[in-house]
C-alpha positions as CSV (number, residue, x, y, z in Angstrom):
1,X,0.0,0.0,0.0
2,X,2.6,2.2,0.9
3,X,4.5,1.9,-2.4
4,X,1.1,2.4,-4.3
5,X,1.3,5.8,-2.5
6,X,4.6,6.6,-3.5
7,X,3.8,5.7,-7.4
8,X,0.7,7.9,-6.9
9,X,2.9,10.9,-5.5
10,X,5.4,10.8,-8.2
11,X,2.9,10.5,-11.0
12,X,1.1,13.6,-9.6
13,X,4.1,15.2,-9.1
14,X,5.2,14.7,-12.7
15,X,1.7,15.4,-14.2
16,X,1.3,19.0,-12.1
17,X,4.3,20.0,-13.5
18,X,3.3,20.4,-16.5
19,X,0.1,23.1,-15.6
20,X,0.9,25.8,-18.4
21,X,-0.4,29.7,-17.4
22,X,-3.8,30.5,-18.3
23,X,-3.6,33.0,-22.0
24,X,-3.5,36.4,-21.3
25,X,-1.7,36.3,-17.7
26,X,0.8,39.1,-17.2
27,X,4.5,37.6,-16.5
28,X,3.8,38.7,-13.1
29,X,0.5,36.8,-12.8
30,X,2.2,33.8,-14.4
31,X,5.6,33.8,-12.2
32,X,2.9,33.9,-9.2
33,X,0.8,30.8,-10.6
34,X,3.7,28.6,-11.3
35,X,5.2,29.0,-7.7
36,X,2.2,28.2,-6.3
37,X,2.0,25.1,-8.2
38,X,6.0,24.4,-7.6
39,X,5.2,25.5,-3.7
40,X,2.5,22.7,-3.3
41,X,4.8,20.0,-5.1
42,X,7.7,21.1,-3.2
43,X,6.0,20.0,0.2
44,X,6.7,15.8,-1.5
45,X,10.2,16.2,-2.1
46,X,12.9,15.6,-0.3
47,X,15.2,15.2,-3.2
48,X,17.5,17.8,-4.7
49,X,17.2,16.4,-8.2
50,X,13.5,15.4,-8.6
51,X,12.7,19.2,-7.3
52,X,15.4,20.7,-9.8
53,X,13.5,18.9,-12.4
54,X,10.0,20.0,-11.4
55,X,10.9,23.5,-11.5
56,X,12.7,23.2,-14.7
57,X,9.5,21.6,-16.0
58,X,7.2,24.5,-14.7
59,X,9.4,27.1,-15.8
60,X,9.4,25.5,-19.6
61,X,5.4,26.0,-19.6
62,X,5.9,30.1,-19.2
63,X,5.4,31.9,-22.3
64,X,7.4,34.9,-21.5
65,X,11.4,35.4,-20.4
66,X,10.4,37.7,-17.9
67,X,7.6,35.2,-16.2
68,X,10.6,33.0,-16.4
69,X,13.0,35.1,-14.6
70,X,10.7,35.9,-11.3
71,X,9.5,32.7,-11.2
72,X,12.8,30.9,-10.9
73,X,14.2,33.5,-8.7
74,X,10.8,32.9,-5.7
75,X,11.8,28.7,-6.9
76,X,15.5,29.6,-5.3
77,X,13.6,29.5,-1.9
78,X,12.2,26.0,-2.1
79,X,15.6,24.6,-3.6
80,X,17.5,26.2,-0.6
81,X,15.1,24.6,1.6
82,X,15.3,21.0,0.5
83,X,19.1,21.7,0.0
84,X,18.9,22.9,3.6
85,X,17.1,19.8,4.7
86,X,19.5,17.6,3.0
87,X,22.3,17.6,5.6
88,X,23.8,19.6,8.4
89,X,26.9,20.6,6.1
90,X,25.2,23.3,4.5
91,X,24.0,26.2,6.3
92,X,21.0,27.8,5.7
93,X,23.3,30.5,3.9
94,X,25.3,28.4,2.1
95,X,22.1,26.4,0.9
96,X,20.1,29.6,-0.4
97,X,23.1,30.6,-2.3
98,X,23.9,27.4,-3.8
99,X,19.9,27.7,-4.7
100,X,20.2,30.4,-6.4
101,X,23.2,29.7,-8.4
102,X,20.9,26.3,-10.0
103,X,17.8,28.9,-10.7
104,X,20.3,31.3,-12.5
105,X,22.1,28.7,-14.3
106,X,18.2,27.2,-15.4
107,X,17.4,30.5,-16.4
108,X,20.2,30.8,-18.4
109,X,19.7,27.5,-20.2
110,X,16.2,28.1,-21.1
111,X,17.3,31.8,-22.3
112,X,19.5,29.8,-25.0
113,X,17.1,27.3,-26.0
114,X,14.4,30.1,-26.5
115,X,16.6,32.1,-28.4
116,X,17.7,29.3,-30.6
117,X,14.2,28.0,-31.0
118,X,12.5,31.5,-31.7
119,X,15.1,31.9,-34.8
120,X,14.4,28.8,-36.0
121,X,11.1,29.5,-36.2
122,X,11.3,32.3,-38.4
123,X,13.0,30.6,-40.5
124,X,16.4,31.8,-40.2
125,X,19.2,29.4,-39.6
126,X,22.3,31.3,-40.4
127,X,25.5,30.6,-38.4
128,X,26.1,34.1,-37.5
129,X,22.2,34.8,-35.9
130,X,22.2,31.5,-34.1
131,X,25.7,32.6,-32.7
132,X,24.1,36.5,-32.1
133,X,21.1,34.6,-30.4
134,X,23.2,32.6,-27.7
135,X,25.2,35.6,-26.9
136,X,21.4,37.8,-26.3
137,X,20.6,34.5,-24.2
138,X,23.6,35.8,-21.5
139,X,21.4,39.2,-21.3
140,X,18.8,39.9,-17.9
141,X,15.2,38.8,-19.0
142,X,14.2,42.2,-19.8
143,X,17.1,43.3,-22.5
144,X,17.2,39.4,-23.8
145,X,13.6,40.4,-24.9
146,X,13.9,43.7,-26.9
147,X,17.2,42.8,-28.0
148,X,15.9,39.4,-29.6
149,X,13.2,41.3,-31.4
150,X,15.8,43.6,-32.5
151,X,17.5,40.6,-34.1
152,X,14.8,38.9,-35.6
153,X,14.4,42.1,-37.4
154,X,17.7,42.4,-38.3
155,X,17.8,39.3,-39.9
156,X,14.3,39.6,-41.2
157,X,15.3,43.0,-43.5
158,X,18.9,40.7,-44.7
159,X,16.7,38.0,-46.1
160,X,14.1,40.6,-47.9
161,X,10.9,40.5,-45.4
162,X,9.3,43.5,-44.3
163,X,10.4,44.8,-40.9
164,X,9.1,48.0,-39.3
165,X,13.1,49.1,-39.7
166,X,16.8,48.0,-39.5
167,X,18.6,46.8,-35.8
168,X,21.9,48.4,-34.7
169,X,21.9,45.8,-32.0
170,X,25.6,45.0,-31.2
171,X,26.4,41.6,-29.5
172,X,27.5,41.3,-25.7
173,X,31.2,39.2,-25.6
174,X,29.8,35.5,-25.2
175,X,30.3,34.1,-21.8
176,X,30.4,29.9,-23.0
177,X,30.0,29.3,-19.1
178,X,26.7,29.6,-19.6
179,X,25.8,27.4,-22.5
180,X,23.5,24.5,-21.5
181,X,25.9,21.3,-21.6
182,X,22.6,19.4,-23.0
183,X,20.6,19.4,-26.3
184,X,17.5,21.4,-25.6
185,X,15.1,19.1,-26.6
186,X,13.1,19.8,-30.4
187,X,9.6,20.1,-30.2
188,X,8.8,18.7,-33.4
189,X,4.7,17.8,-33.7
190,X,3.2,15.2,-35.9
191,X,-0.4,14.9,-37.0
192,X,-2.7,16.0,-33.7
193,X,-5.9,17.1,-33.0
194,X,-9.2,17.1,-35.2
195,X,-8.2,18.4,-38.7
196,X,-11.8,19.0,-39.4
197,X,-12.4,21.5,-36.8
198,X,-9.4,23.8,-38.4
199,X,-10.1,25.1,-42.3
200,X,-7.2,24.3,-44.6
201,X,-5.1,27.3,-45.4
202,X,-5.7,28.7,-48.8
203,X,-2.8,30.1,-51.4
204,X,-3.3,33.3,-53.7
205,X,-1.7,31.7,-56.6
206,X,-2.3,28.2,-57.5
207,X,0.9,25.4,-58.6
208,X,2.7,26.0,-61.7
209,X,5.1,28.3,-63.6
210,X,5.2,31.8,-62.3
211,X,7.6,34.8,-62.9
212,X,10.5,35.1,-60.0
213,X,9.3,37.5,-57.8
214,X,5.7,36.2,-57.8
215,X,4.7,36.9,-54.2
216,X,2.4,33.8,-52.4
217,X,-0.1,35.0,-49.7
218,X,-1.9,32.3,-47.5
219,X,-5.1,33.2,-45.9
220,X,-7.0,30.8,-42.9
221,X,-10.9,31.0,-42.8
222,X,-10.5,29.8,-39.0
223,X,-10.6,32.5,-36.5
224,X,-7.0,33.5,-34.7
225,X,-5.4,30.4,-37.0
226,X,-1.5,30.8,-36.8
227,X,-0.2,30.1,-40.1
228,X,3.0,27.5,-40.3
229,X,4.8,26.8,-43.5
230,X,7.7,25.0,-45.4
231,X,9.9,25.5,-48.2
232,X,12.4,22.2,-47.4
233,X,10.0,19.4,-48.4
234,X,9.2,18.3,-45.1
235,X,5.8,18.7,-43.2
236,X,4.8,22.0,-41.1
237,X,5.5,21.8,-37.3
238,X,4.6,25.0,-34.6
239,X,8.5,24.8,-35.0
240,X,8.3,25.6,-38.6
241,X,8.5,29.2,-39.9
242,X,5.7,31.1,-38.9
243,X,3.5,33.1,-41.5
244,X,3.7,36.6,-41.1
245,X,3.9,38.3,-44.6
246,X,3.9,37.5,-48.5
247,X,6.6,34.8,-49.6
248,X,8.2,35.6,-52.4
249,X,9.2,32.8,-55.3
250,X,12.4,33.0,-56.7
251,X,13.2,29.6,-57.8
252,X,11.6,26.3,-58.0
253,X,9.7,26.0,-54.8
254,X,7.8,23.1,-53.1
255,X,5.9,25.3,-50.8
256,X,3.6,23.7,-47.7
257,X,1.3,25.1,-45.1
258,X,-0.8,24.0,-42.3
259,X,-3.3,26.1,-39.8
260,X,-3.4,25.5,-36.1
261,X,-5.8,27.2,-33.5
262,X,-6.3,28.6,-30.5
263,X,-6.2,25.6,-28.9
264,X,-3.7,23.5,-30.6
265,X,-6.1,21.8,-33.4
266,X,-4.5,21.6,-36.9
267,X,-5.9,21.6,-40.4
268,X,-4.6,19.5,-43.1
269,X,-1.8,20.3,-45.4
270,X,-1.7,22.7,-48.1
271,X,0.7,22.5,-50.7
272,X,1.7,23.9,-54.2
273,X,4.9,23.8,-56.4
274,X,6.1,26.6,-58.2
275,X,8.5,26.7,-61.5
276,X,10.5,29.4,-62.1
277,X,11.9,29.1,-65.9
278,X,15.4,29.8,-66.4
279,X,16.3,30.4,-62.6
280,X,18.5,28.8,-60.5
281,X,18.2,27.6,-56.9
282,X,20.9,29.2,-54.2
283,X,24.4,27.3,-53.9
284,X,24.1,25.3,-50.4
285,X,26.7,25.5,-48.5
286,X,28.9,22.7,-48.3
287,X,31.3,23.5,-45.4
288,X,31.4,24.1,-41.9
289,X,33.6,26.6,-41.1
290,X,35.5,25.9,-37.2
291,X,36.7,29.3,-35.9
292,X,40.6,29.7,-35.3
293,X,40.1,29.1,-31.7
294,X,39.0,25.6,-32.4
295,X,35.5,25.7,-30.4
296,X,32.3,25.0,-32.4
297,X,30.0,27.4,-31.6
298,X,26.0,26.1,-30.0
299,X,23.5,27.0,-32.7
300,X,26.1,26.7,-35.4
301,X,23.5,24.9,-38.0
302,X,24.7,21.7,-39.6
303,X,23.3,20.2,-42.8
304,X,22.5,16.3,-42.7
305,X,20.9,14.0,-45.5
306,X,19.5,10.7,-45.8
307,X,21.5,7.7,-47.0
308,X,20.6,4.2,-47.4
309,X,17.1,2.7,-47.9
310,X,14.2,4.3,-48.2
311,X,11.5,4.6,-44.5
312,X,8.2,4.0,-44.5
313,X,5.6,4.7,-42.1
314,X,3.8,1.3,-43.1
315,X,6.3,-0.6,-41.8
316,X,9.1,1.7,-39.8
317,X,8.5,1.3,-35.9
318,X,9.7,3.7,-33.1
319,X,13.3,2.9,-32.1
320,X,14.3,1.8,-35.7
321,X,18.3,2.3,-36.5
322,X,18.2,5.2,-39.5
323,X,21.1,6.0,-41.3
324,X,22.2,10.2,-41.4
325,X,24.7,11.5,-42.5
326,X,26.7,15.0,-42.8
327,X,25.8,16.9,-45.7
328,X,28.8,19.3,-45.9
329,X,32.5,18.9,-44.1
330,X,33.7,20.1,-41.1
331,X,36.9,22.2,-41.3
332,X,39.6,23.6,-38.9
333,X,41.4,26.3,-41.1
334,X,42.7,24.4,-43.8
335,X,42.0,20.9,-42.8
336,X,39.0,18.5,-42.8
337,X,37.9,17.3,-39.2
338,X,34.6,15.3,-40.6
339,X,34.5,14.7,-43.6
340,X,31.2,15.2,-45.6
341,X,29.3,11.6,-45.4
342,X,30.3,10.9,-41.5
343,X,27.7,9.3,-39.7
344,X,25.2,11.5,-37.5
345,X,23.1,9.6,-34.6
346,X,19.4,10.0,-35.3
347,X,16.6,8.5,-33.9
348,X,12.6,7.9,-35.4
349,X,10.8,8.9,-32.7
350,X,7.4,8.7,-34.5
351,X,5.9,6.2,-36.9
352,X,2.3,5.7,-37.7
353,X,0.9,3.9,-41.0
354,X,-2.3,5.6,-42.5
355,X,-5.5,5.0,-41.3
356,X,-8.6,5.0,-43.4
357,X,-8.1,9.3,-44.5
358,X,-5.9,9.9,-42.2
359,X,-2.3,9.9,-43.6
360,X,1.0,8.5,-42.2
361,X,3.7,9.9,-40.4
362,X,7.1,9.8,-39.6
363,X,8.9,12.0,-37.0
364,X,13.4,11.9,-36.1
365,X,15.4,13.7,-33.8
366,X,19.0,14.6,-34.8
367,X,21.4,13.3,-31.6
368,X,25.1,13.9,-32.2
369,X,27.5,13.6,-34.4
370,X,31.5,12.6,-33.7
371,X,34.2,15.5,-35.2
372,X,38.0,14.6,-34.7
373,X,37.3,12.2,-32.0
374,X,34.9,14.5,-29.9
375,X,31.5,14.3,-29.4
376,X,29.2,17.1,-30.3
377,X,25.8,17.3,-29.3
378,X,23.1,18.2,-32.2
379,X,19.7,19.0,-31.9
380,X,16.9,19.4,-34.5
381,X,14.2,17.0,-36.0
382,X,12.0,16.9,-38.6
383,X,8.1,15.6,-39.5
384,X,6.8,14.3,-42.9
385,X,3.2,13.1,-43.7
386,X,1.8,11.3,-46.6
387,X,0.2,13.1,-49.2
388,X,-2.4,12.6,-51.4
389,X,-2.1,9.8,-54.1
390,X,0.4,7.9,-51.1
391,X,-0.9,8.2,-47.6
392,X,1.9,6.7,-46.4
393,X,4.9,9.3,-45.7
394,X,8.1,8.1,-47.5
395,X,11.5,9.6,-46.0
396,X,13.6,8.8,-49.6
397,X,17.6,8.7,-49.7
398,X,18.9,12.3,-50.1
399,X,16.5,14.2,-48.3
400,X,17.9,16.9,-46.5
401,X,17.4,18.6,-43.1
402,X,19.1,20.9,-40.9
403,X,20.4,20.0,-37.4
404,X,21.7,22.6,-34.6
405,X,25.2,22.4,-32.2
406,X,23.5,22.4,-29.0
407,X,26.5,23.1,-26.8
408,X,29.5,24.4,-27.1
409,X,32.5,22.0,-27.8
410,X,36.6,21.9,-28.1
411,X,37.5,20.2,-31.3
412,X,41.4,21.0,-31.4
């Protein structure tokens, strides 16, 4: 009976953790819900680790760095109790510092992994903002937050979308002391909800040849839809690009779009291909550049492709091996640390055959890849879902995707 009890605890525990603030709370309002929640959790634990977790758990569900920031500063409190409680060698003191310290060093971590996340779902993947995004993750909560939207325009106005006017943000010196020693974890989504409860997006020009410059609008009939879409070939996530202005077609384009509203129900794929006579797609790039001081940056995006046999959702199962590889070397000035074709570790972590009209999917996480004998973290992930014509979704040899350095690392 007693260890029935205990089960029962920790499943509570684990499942209030995950209480997300009501929409529209200020940060304040949130910071105060979430330590309540954390407060009445906190009264179970005895252990350092399992609270550390809970309040890194709660402080994920806040939508705002600045709900973030007060709410891990009131957590400091209950980790300096239990700390406290944990033996007589730390003073009460001692224990509220050391408390402190962990809610800073949380903070910091989910600073990074917001910043990195945020870019990435705008669409922009350069080396250079993801490096400009960890640095702003080192800022306080308040001047992380206009200088991030100060970046995002920035990059916004380099790429050719409309911005309300250009940045002259300059980047703090990075402090890597800071930079979360594990992947963030990649929220990608596959197929949820009730796609009939969500209308499909609609484009302003249909598939087919159009001029370079042709500019595609999407419009959702649903009311406060948030528009996702994708230009890579793989299927829309609420980590995608969001929608926030005309795209314009400059090449051959296989452009795709989803809906998803208020509350998390998604409509069904849109999708078009545009032809663009005479013009020619941009060069990737096929080299990762290691700075001089030998350290690869976090957010540094790495390209990966798809060798071997082809995976299908009508027969791939969760935990299959899949075979990735690098897309583009990895160099140290002159010479080649990883050569382009080295193995990255990848993992399905979705597979579901059709069913009746609802189509298949597949969903991987990028893991890690090895670079002169060291091991660098990745992170990144991507979801595809069958089409028309072939409900099943077909990952095919050659497909590309991009994966993210999640932490700092030494390669000399």
């Amino acid at each position: 009976m007693f260890s029935v009890l205990i089960l029962f605890a920790a499943w509570n525990t684990v499942s209030l953790a995950q209480i997300a603030p009501a929409p529209g709370l200020s940060p304040t309002a949130q910071a105060q819900q979430a330590f309540a929640v954390a407060q009445a959790q906190s009264m179970m634990m005895t252990n350092q680790s399992q609270l550390q977790s809970m309040i890194t758990a709660q402080a994920m569900m806040l939508t705002s760095v600045q709900a973030r920031g007060m709410f891990l500063a009131e957590a400091a409190s209950l980790q300096a109790r239990v700390a406290a409680n944990q033996g007589s060698i730390l003073s009460s003191q001692m224990a509220a510092v050391y408390a402190r310290q962990r809610s800073l060093n949380i903070q910091k971590q989910l600073q990074v992994q917001s910043a990195i996340l945020s870019l990435r779902s705008r669409g922009i993947d350069s080396a250079a903002a993801m490096q400009e995004g960890v640095q702003l993750a080192m800022l306080d909560p308040a001047a992380f937050s206009k200088r991030m939207t100060m970046l995002h325009a920035e990059y916004a106005q380099s790429s050719g979308q409309s911005v309300s006017g250009p940045s002259t943000a300059q980047s703090p010196a990075p402090d890597p002391a800071v930079v979360p020693t594990e992947p963030p974890p990649m929220m990608i989504r596959p197929t949820f909800g009730n796609s009939l409860s969500v209308d499909k997006p609609k484009l302003s020009v249909k598939s087919g040849k159009v001029a370079a410059g042709t500019k595609i609008k999407i419009m959702s009939e649903t009311h406060y839809a948030t528009l996702y879409y994708t230009t890579n070939g793989w299927t829309p996530t609420t980590q995608s690009a969001k929608y926030t202005g005309p795209i314009t077609i400059n090449y051959d384009t296989h452009l795709e779009v989803i809906a998803v509203g208020p509350n998390f129900v998604r409509s069904n794929v849109e999708q078009a291909d545009y032809r663009v006579p005479n013009s020619k797609a941009p060069v990737l790039v096929s080299t990762v550049a290691v700075p001089n001081d030998g350290i690869l940056r976090a957010g540094t995006p790495v390209r990966v492709a798809f060798a071997g046999s082809d995976i299908d959702s009508q027969t791939a199962s969760v935990g299959d091996p899949i075979k990735l590889v690098l897309d583009e070397q990895v160099k140290l000035g002159e010479t080649v640390i990883a050569p382009k074709g080295a193995p990255v570790s990848a993992s399905l972590t979705f597979a579901d055959p059709s069913h009746g009209s609802a189509p298949g999917d597949l969903v991987f996480e990028i893991h890690s890849v090895d670079v002169a004998g060291k091991h660098v973290p990745l992170f990144g992930g991507e979801t595809l879902e069958g089409a028309k014509g072939d409900m099943n979704a077909v990952i095919k040899p050659g497909m590309t995707a991009m994966a993210f350095v999640a932490a700092d690392t030494l390669l000399r």
